[in-house]
C-alpha positions in Angstrom: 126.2 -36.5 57.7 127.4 -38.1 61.2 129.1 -41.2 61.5 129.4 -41.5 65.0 130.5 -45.1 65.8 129.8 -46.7 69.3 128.9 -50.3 70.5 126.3 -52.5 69.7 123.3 -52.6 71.9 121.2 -55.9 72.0 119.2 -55.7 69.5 115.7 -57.4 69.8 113.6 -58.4 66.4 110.4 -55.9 65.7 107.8 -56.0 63.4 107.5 -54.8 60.2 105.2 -51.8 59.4 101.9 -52.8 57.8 101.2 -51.2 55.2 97.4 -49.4 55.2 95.9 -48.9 52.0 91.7 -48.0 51.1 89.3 -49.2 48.9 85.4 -49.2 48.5 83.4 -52.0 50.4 80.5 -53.3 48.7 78.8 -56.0 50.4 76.2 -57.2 48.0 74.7 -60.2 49.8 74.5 -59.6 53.6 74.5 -62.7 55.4 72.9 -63.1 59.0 74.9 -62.5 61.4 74.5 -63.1 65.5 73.7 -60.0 67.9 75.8 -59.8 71.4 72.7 -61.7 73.1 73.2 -64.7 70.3 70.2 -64.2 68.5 69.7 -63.6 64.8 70.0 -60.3 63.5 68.0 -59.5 60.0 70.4 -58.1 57.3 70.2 -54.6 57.0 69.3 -52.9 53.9 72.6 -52.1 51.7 74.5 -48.6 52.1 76.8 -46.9 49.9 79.1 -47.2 50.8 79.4 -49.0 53.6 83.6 -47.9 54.0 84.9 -45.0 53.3 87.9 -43.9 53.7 87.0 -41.2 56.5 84.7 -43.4 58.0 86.7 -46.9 57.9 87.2 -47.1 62.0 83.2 -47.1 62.5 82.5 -50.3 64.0 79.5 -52.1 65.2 78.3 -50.8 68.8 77.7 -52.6 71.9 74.1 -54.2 72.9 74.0 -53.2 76.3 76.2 -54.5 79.2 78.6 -56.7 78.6 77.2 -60.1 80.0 78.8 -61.4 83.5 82.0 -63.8 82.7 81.0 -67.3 82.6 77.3 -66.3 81.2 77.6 -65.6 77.9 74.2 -66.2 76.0 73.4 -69.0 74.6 74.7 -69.4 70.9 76.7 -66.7 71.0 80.3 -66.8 69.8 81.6 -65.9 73.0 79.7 -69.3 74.0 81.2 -71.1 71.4 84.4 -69.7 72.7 83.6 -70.1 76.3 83.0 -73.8 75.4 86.2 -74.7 74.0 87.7 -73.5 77.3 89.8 -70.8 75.9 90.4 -67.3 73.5 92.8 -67.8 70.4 94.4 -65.3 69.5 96.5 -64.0 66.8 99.7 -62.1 67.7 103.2 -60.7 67.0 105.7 -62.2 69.4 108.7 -60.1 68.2 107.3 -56.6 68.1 109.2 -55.0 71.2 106.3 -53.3 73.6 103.2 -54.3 71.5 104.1 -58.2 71.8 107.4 -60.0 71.9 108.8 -62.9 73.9 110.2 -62.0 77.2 113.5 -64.4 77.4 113.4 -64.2 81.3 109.7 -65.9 81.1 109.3 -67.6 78.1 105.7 -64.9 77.9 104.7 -63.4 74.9 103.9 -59.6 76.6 103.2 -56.2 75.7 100.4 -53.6 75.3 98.3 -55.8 72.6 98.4 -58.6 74.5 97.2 -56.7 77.6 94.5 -56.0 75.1 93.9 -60.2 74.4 93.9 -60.7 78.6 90.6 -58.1 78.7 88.8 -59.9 76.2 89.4 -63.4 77.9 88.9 -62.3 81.6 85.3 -60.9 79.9 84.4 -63.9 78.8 86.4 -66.5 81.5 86.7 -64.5 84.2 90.4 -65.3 83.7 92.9 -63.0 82.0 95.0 -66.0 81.5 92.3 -68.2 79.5 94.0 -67.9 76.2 96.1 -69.2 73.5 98.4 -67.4 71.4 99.1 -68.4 68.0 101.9 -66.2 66.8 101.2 -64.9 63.2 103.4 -62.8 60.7 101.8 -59.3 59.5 100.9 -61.2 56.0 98.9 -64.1 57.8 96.3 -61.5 60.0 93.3 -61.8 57.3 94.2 -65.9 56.2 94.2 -67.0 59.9 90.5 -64.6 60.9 89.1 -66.0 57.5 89.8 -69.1 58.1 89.0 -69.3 62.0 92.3 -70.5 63.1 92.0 -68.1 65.6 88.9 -65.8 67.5 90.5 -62.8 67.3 93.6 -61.0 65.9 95.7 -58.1 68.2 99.1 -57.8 65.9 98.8 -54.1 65.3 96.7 -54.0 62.1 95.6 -50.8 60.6 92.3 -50.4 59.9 91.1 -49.6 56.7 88.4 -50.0 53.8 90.1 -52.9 52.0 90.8 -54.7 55.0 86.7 -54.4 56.1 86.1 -56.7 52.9 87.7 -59.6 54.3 87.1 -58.8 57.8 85.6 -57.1 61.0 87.2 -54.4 63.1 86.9 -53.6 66.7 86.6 -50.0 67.3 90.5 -48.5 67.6 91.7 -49.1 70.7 95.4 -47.3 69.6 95.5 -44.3 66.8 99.3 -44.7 66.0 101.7 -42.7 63.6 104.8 -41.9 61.4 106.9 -40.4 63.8 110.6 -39.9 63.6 113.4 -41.3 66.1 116.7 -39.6 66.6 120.0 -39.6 68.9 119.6 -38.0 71.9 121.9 -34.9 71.0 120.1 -34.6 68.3 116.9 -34.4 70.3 118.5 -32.1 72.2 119.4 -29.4 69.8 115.7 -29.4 68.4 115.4 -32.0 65.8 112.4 -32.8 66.5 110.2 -33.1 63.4 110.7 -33.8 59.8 111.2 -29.8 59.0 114.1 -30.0 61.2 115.9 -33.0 59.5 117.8 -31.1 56.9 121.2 -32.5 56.1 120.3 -35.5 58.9 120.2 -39.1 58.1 117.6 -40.9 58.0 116.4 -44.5 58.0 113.4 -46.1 56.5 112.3 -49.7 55.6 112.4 -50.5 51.5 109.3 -50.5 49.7 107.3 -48.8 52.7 104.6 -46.0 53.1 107.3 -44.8 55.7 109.6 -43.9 53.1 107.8 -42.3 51.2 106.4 -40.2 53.7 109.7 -39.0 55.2 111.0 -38.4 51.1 108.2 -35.8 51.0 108.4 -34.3 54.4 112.0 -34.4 54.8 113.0 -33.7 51.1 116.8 -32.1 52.7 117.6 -35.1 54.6 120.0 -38.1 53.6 117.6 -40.9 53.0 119.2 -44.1 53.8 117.2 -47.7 53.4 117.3 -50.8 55.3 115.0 -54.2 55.0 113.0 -53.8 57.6 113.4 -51.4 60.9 115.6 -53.8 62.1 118.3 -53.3 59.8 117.7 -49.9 60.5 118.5 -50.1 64.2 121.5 -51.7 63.3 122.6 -49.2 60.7 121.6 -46.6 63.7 123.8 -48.3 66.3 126.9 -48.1 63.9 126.4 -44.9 63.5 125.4 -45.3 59.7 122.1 -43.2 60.5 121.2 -40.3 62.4 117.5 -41.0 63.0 114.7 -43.8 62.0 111.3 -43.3 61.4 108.4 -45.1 61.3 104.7 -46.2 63.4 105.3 -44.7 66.7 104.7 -48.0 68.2 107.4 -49.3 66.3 110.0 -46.5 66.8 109.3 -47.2 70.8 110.2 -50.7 71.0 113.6 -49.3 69.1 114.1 -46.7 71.7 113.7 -49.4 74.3 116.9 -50.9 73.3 119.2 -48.0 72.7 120.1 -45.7 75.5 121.4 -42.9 72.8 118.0 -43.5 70.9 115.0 -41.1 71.7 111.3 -40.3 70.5 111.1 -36.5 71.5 107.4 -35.4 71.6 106.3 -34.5 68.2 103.0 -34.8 66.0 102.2 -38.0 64.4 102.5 -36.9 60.3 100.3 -40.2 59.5 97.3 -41.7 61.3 97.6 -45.4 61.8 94.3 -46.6 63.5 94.7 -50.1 65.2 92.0 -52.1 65.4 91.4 -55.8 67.0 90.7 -58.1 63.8 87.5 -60.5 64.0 86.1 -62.8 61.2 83.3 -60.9 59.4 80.5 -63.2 60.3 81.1 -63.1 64.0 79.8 -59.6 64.4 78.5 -60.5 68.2 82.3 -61.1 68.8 83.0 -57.4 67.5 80.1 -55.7 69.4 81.4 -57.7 72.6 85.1 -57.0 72.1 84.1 -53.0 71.8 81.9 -53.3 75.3 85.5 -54.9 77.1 87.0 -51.6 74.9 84.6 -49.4 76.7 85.2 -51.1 79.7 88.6 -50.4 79.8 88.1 -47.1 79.5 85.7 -46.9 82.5 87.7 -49.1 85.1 91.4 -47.2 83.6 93.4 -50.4 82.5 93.7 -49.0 79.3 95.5 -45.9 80.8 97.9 -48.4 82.9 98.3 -50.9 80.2 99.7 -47.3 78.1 101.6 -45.9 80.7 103.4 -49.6 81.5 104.2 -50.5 77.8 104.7 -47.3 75.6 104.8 -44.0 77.3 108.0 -44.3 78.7 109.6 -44.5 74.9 107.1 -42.2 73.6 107.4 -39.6 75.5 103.7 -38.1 76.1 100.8 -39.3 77.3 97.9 -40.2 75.8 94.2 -41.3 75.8 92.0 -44.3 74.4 90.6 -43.3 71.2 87.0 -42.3 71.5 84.9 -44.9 69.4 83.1 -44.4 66.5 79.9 -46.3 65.8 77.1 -46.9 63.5 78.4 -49.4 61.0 75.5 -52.0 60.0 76.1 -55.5 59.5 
C-alpha cells in the first residue's frame, strides 16, 4: 500500500452519490394531465407495468415543435411558468463541474445548469430567466412534489421507484462507477477495477459505490470515507491510492488535484440522469425532452460536454439517444 504524502490541494465540496434503487410502478388512478399544446389529455388505459427496470428512462415524447419562446400555449405549464416571469429550478451548488458556486462570480455553473439555461431560453427567450433554489440530494422528490420548484437538474438517477413520485425527462447524461487514480498509477496501466490488486481504494460509507468496487476489486485495500469528500482528502495525504465513484463525481475530484486522473475506462454501472418534473405536469416533461432534442440538433449539448466534463474524463462522448413511449 502507498503512502505517498504531498500537500494539500484546495479542496472544493461535491456531492454525494445518489443512490439508485428499482421498484414496480403501479399507477391505479390516472389523473388528467396537460399535452405540450395545453390541452387535456384523456388517461390512458393502465399498463403493466408501466416501469420496469429496463425500461425506467422511457419518457413521454415531444408533440411536435417546440413552440416559439414567448408563445407558449395557452394553459400550458410553460404558460404558467412564462407568467410568473421566470424557471425555478432545483440544483446542487457544490457538486464541482455539474453545479457549484464559482467564488470569482458568486454563479452557480456547470454542465446541469447549462442544461436549466436551455429550458429557460425555450420558454423566455432568455437563458438567464431563472431562479435557482439550491437543494440537497434528499430534498429532489419533496421540493418537485411539492412545487417549490418547476424543474429539478441535481444529477438524479433515474429509476422505477423514483417514477412513482415523479416525472423524468428523457436522459440527457448516462453516467457511471468509474475509478480515479494518481497519475503514475495511470500510467503503469491501472486502469480498471481488475487492475487494482494490492491498490487502495476509497469509497463513500454505506454507498452502492462500495459495494461495487468490494466485488470488482476483491484484491484491493478498501478504505472508507463519509462522503467523496473525505475521500479526496484521504487521497491528497496520501492515505489512498485511488477513489471511485459516478464519473461525474470523480471529475469534479480530478479538477482539483493535479496528481489525480480518470484514465479512459468503461463505466462498470449505468447511472442515467434525468431532469426531474412533478408527475402531473407532463406537458413540462414532453417540452423539456423537445429543448433535449434541440440540443442535440443545434450541438450545445456537445459544447456544454466538452466545456464542463471532458477534460477530467478523458473521452468524449455523445447525448444519450432518447427513449420514448411512456403513457401518462
Amino acid at each position: 500500500m502507498s503512502r505517498r504524502a504531498r500537500p494539500l490541494a484546495a479542496l472544493v465540496v461535491v456531492a454525494a452519490l445518489a443512490l439508485a434503487g428499482c421498484g414496480g410502478y403501479d399507477e391505479t388512478e390516472p389523473r388528467p394531465v396537460k399535452n405540450v399544446a395545453g390541452g387535456p389529455v384523456a388517461p390512458a388505459t393502465p399498463q403493466a407495468p408501466a416501469c420496469d427496470p429496463a425500461g425506467a428512462t422511457r419518457s413521454y415524447e415531444p408533440t411536435g415543435a417546440l413552440p416559439a419562446a414567448g408563445a407558449m400555449p395557452a394553459g400550458s405549464t410553460m404558460a404558467d411558468i412564462r407568467r410568473r416571469g421566470r424557471l425555478i429550478a432545483g440544483v446542487s451548488a457544490d457538486t464541482y463541474l455539474l453545479a457549484s458556486n464559482n467564488p470569482f462570480t458568486g454563479q452557480i455553473e456547470g454542465f446541469d445548469i447549462d442544461m436549466v439555461e436551455q429550458v429557460a431560453k425555450a420558454i423566455f427567450g432568455d437563458p438567464k430567466a431563472y431562479e435557482l433554489k439550491v437543494i440537497t440530494a434528499a430534498d429532489r422528490l419533496k421540493v418537485l412534489e411539492e412545487e417549490t420548484v418547476d424543474i429539478v437538474v441535481r444529477n438524479m438517477t433515474i429509476n422505477c421507484t423514483r417514477w412513482q413520485s415523479i416525472a423524468f425527462s428523457t436522459e440527457y447524461y448516462r453516467s457511471g462507477q468509474k475509478i480515479l487514480v494518481r497519475q503514475d498509477l495511470a500510467d503503469d496501466g491501472k486502469d480498471s477495477p481488475a487492475e487494482l490488486d494490492g491498490v487502495t481504494v476509497c469509497a463513500p460509507t454505506g454507498t452502492s459505490s462500495l459495494d461495487n468496487i468490494r466485488e470488482q476489486a476483491p484484491d484491493a485495500f478498501i478504505e472508507e470515507a463519509g462522503n467523496h469528500t473525505g475521500c479526496l482528502a484521504l487521497f491528497q495525504q496520501g492515505d489512498v491510492d485511488a477513489i471511485t465513484g459516478d464519473d461525474t463525481v470523480l471529475a469534479g475530484l480530478a479538477a482539483q488535484d493535479p496528481y489525480a486522473v480518470v484514465p479512459p475506462q468503461e463505466t462498470f454501472t449505468d447511472e442515467p440522469y434525468g431532469i426531474g418534473v412533478n408527475k402531473e405536469n407532463v406537458d413540462l416533461v414532453r417540452f423539456v425532452n423537445g429543448v433535449l432534442e434541440r440540443m442535440r440538433t443545434d450541438g450545445s449539448w456537445q459544447e456544454s460536454y466538452k466545456r464542463w466534463l471532458q477534460p477530467a474524463l478523458n473521452v468524449p462522448a455523445t447525448q444519450p439517444a432518447p427513449v420514448y413511449g411512456r403513457q401518462p
